[in-house]
C-alpha positions in Angstrom: 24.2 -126.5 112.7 21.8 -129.1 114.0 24.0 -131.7 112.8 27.2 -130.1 114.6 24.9 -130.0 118.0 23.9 -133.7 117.7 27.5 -134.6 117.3 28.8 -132.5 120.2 26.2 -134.1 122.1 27.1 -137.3 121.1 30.7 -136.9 122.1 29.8 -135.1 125.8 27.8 -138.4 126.5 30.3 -140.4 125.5 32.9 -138.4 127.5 29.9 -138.6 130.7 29.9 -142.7 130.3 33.8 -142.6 130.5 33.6 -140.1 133.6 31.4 -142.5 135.2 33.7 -145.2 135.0 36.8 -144.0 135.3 39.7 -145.2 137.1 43.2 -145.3 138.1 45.3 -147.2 136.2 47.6 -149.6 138.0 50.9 -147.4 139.1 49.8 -144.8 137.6 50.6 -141.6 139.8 48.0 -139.2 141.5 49.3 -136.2 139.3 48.5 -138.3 136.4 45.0 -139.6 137.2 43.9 -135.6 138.7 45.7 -134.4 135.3 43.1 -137.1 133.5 40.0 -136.7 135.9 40.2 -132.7 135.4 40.6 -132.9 131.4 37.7 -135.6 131.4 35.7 -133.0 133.9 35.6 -130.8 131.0 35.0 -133.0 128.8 32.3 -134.5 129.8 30.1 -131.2 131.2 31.5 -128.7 128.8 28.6 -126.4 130.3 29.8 -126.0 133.6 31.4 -123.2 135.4 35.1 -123.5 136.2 33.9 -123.5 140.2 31.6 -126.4 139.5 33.9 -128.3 137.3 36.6 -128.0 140.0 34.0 -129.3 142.8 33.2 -131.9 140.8 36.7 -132.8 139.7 37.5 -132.8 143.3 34.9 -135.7 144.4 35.8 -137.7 141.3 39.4 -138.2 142.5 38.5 -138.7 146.2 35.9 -141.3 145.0 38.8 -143.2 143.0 41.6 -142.9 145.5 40.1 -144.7 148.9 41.7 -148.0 148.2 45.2 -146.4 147.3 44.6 -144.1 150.3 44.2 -147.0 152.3 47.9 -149.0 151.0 49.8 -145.7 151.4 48.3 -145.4 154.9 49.4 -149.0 156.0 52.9 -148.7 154.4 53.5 -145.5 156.5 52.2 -146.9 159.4 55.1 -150.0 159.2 57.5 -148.0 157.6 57.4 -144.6 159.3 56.6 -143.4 162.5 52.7 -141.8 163.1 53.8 -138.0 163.2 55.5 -138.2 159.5 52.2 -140.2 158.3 50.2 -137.6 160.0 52.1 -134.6 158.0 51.8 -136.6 154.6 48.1 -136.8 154.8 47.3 -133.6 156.1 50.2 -132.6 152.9 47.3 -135.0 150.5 44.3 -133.0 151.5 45.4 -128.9 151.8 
């Protein structure tokens, strides 16, 4: 039994490090990475109530997705007119 604990233990900080440094991967699309970030959420704090683990799934993938944010942001604002880009993000955050 204390042999089966160190192990899980092993693999949750293990699953923690890769949490802390995960990323998206280039074209990889935003149901994909939540998909990964919420799998890995578990993962890595296997302890955690479903409300916590969703919190914290939640800031993971806002923390990753600035940048991306960002480029989809500046494409609708040269390629769309202001009141579509306005419904697409408020679409992103409900």
């Amino acid at each position: 039994l204390t042999t089966q604990f160190a192990v899980n233990r092993g693999h949750t900080k293990n699953y923690k490090r890769l949490f802390s440094q995960l990323g998206r991967d280039k074209d990889e699309p935003f149901f994909t990475l939540s998909y990964r970030v919420n799998r890995l959420t578990k993962q890595a704090h296997p302890t955690f109530r479903k409300p916590e683990l969703d919190e914290l799934a939640k800031e993971k993938f806002l923390e990753i997705i600035p940048d991306d944010l960002e480029k989809v942001m500046w494409v609708g604002i040269t390629h769309i007119n202001l009141f579509i880009l306005k419904v697409f993000l408020m679409y992103l955050f409900v």
